[in-house]
C-alpha positions as CSV (number, residue, x, y, z in Angstrom):
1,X,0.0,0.0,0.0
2,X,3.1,2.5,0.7
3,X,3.4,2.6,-3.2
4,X,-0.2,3.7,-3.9
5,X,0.4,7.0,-5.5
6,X,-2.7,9.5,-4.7
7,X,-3.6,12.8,-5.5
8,X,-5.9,14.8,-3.3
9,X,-9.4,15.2,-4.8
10,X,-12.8,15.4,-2.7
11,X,-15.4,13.3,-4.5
12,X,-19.0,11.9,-3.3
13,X,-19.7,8.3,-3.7
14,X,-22.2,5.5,-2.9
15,X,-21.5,2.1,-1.9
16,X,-22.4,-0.8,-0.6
17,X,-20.9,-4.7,0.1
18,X,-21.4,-6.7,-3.7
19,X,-23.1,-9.3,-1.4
20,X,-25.6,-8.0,-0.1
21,X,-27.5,-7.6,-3.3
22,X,-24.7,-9.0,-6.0
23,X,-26.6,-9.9,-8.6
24,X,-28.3,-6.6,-9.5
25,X,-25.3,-4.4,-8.9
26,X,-23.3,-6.7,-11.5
27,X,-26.7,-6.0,-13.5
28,X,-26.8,-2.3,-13.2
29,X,-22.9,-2.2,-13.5
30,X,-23.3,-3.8,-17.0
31,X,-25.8,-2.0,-18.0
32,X,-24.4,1.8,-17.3
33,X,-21.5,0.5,-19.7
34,X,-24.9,0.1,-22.0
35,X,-26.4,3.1,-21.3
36,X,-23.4,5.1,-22.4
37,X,-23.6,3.4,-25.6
38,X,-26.7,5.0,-27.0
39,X,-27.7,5.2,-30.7
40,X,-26.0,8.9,-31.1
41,X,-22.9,7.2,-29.6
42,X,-22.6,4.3,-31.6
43,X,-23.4,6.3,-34.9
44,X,-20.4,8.8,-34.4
45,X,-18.0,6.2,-33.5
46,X,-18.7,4.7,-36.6
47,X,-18.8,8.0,-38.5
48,X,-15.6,8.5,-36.6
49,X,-13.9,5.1,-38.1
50,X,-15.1,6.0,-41.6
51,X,-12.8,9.3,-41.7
52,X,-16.4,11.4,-42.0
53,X,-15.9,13.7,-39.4
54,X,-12.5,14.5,-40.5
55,X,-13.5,18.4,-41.2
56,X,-16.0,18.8,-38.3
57,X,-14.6,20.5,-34.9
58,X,-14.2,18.0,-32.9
59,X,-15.4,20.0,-29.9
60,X,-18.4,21.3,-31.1
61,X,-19.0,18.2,-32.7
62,X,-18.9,16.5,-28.8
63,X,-21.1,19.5,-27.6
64,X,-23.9,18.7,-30.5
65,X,-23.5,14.7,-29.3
66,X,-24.4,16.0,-25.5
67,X,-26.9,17.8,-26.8
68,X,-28.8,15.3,-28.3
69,X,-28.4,12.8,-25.4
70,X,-29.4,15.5,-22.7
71,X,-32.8,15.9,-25.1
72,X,-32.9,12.1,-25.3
73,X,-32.8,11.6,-21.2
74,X,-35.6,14.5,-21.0
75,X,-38.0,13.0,-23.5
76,X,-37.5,9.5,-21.2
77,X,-38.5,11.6,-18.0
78,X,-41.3,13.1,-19.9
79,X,-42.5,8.9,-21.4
80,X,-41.7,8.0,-17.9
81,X,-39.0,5.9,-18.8
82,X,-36.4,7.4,-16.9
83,X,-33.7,4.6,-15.7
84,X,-34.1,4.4,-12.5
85,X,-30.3,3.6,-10.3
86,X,-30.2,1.5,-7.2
87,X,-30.3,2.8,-4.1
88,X,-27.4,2.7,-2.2
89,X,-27.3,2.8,1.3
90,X,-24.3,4.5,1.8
91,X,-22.8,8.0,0.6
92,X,-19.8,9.3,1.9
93,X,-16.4,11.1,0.0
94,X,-13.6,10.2,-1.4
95,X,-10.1,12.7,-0.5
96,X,-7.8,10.9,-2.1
97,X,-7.4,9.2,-5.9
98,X,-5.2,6.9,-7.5
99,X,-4.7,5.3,-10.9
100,X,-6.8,1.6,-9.8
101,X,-7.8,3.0,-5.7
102,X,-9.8,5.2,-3.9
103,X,-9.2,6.5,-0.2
104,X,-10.9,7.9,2.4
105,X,-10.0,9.6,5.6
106,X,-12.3,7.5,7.6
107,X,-12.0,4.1,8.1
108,X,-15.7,3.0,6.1
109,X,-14.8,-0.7,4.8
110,X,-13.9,-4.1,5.9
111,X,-10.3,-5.5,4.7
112,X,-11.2,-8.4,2.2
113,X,-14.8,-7.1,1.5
114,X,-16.1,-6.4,-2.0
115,X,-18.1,-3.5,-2.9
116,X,-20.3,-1.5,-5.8
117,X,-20.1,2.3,-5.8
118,X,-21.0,4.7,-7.9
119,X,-18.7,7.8,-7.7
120,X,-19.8,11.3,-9.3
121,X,-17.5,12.8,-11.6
122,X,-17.0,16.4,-12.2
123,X,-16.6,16.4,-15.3
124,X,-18.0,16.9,-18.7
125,X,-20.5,14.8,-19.1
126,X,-21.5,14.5,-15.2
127,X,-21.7,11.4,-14.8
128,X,-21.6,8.4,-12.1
129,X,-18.7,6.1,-13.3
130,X,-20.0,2.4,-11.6
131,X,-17.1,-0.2,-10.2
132,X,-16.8,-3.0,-8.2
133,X,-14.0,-3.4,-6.0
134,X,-12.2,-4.6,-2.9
135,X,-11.1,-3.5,0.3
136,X,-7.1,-3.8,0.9
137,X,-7.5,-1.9,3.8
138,X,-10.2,-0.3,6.5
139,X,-9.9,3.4,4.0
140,X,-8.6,2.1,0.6
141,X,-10.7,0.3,-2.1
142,X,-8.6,-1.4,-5.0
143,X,-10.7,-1.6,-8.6
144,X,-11.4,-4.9,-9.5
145,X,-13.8,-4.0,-12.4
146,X,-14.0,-1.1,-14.0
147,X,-15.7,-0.2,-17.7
148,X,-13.2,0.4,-20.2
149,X,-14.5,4.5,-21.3
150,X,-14.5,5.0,-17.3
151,X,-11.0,3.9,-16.9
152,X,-10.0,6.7,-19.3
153,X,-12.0,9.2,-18.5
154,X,-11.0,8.7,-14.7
155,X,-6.9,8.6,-15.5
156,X,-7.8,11.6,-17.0
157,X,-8.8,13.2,-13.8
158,X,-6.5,11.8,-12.1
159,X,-3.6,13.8,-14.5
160,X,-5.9,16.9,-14.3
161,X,-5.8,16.8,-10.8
162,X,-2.2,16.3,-10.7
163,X,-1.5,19.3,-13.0
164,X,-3.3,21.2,-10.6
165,X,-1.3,20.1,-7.4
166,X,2.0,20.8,-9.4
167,X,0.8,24.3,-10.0
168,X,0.0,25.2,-6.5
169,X,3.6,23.5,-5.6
170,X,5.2,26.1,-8.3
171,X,3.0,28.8,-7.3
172,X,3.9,28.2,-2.9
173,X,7.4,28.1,-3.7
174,X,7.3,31.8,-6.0
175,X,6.0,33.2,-3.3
């Protein structure tokens, strides 16, 4: 555990042990990898693979994309077919981030234990990024399963977070 690297960032989070309900949180674990796939999703990927979106800003191309999804999850609310998440019993925060671990400064899980969380990401998208994983100690969770879009998107917070702390560093010692 001593060669855990972390960088500070505060982030809520819900969790509970895998088994007290396992077989739905595998379920809903699978099926926000699914939900992120949607029809909008899958058709610029593939417009992405044919070369088609070669002269399009790629930014505003992304916002158009979020658009569209944010419209589809309103006109699901508005059917009343909103997808509904589990409810987990308990919320807490992360402090600390690593590339494959989470920590917290309280002491919230049992060595050996599995878990599901769902942690809120501030970034763009927001999103809840699920994974399942296992306690190596009373404050640190090591990912044991983790979707593949979510493992990017989270090292990438993880290096944006780091940029930050080496800027404060540089900034303390100009001073």
């Amino acid at each position: 555990m001593d060669n855990i690297r972390f960088v500070i960032a505060v982030l809520k989070f819900e969790y509970d042990l895998l088994n007290s309900d396992k077989e739905n949180y595998e379920k809903e674990f699978i099926s926000m990898s699914e939900y992120e796939e949607d029809t909008i999703g899958q058709w610029l990927k593939i417009a992405k693979a044919k070369g088609d979106t070669e002269n399009s800003d790629p930014i505003l191309l992304e916002l158009i994309v979020e658009l569209h999804k944010k419209i589809d999850r309103l006109t699901s609310i508005v059917k009343g077919e909103e997808r509904k998440l589990i409810n987990l019993p308990n919320k807490d925060e992360i402090n600390q981030i690593g590339f494959e671990h989470i920590k917290s400064d309280r002491e919230l899980f049992e060595i050996g234990k599995e878990y599901y969380l769902r942690i809120s990401m501030p970034v763009f998208p927001k999103r809840e990024i699920p994974i399942i994983a296992k306690a190596i100690s009373k404050d640190i969770l090591e990912f044991i399963k983790i979707h593949q879009k979510d493992e990017k998107d989270w090292a990438s917070y993880i290096m944006a977070r780091e940029r930050v702390m080496i800027r404060e560093k540089r900034a303390k010692k100009d001073v």
